[in-house]
C-alpha positions as CSV (number, residue, x, y, z in Angstrom):
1,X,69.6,-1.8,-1.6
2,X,66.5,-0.6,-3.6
3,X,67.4,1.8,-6.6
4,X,65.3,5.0,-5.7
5,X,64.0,6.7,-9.1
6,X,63.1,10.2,-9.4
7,X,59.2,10.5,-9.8
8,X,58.6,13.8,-8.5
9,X,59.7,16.0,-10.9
10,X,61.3,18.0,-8.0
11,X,64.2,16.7,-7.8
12,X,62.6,14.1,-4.5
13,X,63.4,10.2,-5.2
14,X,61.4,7.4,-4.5
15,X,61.2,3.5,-4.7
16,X,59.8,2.1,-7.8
17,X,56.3,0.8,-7.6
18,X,57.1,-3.3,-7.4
19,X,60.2,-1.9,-4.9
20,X,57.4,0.1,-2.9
21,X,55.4,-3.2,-2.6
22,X,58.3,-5.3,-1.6
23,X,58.9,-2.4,0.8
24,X,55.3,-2.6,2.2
25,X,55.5,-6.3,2.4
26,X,58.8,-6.0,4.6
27,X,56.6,-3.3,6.9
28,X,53.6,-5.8,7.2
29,X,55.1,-9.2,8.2
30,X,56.1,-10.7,4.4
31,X,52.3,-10.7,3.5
32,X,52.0,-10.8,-0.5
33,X,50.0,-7.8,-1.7
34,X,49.4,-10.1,-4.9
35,X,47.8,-12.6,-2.8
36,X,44.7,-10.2,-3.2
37,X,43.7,-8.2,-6.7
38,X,41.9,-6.0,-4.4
39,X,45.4,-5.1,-2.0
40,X,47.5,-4.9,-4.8
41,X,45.7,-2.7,-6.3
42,X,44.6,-0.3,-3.5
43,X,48.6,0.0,-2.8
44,X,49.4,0.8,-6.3
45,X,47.0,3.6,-6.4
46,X,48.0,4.6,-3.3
47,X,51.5,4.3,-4.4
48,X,50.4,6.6,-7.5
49,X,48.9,9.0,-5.7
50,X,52.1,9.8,-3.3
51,X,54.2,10.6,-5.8
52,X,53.8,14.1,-6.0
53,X,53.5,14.6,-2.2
54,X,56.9,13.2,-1.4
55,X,58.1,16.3,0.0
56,X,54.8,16.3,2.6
57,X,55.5,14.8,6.2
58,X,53.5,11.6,6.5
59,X,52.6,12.6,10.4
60,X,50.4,15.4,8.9
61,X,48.9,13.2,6.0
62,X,47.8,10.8,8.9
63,X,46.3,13.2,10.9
64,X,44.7,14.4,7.5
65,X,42.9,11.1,7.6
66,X,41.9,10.8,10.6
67,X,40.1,14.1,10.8
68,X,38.2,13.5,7.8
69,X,36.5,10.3,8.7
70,X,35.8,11.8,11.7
71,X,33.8,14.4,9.6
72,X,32.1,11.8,8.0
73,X,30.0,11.3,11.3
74,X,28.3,15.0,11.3
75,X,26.8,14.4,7.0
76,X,25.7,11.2,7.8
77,X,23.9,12.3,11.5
78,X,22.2,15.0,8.8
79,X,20.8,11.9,6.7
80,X,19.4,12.2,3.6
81,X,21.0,13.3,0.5
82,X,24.1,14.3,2.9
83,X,24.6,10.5,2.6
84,X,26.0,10.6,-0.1
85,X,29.2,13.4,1.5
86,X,29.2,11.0,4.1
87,X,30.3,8.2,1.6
88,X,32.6,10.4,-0.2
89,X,34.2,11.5,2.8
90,X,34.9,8.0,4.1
91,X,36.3,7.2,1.3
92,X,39.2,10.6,0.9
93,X,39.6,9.8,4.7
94,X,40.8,5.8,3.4
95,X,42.8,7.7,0.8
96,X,44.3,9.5,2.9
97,X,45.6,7.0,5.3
98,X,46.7,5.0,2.5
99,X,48.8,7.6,1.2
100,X,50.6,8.8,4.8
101,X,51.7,5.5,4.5
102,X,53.0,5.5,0.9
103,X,54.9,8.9,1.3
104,X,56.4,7.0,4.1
105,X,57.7,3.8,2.7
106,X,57.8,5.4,-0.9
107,X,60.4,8.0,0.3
108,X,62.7,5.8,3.1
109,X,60.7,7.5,6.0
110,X,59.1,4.7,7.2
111,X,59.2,3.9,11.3
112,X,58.3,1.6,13.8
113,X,56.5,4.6,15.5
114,X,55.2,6.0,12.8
115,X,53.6,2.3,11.7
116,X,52.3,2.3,15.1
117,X,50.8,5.6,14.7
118,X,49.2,5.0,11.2
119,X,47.5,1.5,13.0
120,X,46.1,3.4,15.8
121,X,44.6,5.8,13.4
122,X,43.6,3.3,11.3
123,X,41.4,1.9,14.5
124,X,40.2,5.5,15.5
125,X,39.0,6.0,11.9
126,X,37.2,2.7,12.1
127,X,35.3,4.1,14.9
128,X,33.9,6.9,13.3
129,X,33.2,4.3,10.4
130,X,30.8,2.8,12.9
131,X,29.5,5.6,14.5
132,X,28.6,6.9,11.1
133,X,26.8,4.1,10.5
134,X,24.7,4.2,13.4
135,X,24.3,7.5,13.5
136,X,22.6,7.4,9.9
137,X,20.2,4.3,11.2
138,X,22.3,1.3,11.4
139,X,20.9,0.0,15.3
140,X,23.5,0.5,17.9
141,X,24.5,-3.2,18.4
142,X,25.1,-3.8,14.6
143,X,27.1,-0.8,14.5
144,X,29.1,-1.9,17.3
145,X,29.4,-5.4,16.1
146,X,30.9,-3.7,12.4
147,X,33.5,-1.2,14.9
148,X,34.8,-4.3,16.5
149,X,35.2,-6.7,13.5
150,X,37.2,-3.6,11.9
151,X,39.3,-4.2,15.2
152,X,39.8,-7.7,15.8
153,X,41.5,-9.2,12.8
154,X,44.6,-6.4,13.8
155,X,44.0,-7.3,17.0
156,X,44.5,-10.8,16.6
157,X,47.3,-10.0,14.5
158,X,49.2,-8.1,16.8
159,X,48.5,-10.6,19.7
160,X,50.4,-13.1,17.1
161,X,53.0,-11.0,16.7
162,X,53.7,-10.4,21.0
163,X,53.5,-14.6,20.5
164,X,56.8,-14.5,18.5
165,X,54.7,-14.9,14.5
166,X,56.7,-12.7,11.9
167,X,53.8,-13.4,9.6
168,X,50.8,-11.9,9.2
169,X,48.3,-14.2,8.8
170,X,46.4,-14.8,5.3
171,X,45.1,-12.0,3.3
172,X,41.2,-12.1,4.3
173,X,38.1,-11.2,2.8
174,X,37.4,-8.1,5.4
175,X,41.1,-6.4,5.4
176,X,40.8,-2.1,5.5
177,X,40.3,-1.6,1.8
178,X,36.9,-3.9,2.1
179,X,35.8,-2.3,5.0
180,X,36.6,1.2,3.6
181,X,34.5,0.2,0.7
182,X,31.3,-1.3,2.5
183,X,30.9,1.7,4.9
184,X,31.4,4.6,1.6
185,X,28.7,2.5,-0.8
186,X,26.3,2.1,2.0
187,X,26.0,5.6,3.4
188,X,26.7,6.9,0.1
189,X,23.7,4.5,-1.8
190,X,22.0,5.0,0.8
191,X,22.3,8.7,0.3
192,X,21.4,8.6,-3.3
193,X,17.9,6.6,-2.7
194,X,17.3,9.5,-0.6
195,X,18.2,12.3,-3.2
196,X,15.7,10.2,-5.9
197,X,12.9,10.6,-2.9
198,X,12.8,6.8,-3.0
199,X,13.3,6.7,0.6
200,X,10.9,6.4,3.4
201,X,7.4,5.8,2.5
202,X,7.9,7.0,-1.3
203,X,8.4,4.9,-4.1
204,X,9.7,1.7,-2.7
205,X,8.2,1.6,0.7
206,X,9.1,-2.0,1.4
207,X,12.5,-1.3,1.1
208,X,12.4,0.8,4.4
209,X,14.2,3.8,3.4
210,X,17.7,5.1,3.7
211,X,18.1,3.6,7.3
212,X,17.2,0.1,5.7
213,X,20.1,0.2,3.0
214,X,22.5,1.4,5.9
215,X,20.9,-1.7,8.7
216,X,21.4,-3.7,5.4
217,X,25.0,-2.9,4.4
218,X,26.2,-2.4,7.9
219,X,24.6,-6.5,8.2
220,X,26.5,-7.5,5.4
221,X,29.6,-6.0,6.9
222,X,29.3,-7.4,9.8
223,X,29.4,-10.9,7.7
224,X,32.0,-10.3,5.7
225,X,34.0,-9.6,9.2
226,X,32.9,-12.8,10.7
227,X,34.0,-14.6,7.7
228,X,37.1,-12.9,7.1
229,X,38.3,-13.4,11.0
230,X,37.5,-16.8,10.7
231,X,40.1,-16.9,7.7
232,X,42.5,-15.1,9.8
233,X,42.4,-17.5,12.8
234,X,42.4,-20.5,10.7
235,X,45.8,-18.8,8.7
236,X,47.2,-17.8,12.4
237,X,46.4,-21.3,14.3
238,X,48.2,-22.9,11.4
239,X,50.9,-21.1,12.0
240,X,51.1,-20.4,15.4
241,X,51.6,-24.7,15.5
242,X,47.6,-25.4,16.6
């Protein structure tokens, strides 16, 4: 049984942080969060951050998340320097819904329902990843393509798992915390080439503007997707015996 320490300071006991990694790893199929510099270390600050909201219920932490990227939609429909909220509010809303998930493993409250609840969110929150995008000039197809290559890798995941696969499938180049991270810098650069007027037809004309940096980053999202599914089906075929 894992030894719980007290890290609250109220008295509320929690795993340890390599116990809370294990614990995470048991929660998501045996995948290694060391497999990826990147994971690890998004958990661990996750981890860090839940510590003082052990006493919180994680249902209201998700739902936390959730409305906040939604809310990242109406800054980056205002365009501009509101970019830049846009980005920052993408990235408390990732934050977020790494920490409902931390208070719930951290503190023994983990649940199947509740890890079903945290992925649907997860894809919900997506959404309004890709609506943000488009909304702030991304075209609609490339925005759509970036929404559904947030939701296929899971998909495919979960698909493996109905197909009898404990595992998850190799730790990708596009898994949440790269995602989170390519939709926050490009509305949020984007936002800051607008507040140092070198969008539209001011100093760097060429470059398009705001909406360019956004098509652009929303394009290189929608790579890193293709490649990182890729990954993922080459890990799962393996697996699932070819």
């Amino acid at each position: 049984m894992p030894v719980l320490v007290d890290c609250t300071g109220d008295g509320g006991a929690v795993l340890s942080r390599e116990e809370y990694l294990a614990a995470w790893s048991t929660w998501h199929g045996g995948t290694d969060p060391g497999e990826s510099r990147l994971v690890r270390g998004w958990l661990s600050g996750a981890y860090a951050l839940a510590r003082p909201l052990a006493g919180l219920p994680p249902v209201a932490v998700t739902a936390a998340g959730l409305l906040v990227a939604a809310a990242a939609v109406v800054p980056a429909r205002l365009g501009g320097p509101w970019l830049v909220l846009a980005g920052v509010l993408v990235g408390v809303s990732a934050v977020l819904d790494s920490l409902d998930g931390a208070v719930a493993i951290a503190t023994g409250r983990a649940s199947r329902r509740g890890f079903v609840l945290d992925s649907a969110v997860d894809r919900a929150s997506e959404a309004a990843f890709a609506t943000a995008l488009w909304v702030a000039g991304a075209p609609g197809p490339l925005a759509a393509a970036f929404g559904a290559l947030c939701w296929l890798p899971d998909y495919l995941r979960a698909r493996a798992g109905q197909a009898g696969l404990a595992e998850t499938g190799a730790i990708s180049v596009w898994e949440r915390p790269t995602r989170v991270a390519m939709t926050g810098f490009t509305l949020g650069g984007a936002g800051v080439l607008a507040a140092l007027g070198l969008d539209g037809a001011g100093v760097l004309p060429a470059v398009g503007g705001a909406a360019a940096v956004v098509t652009c980053g929303t394009a290189v999202g929608c790579l890193l997707g293709v490649v990182g599914t890729a990954q993922l089906g080459v890990s799962l075929r393996r697996a699932l015996g070819g």
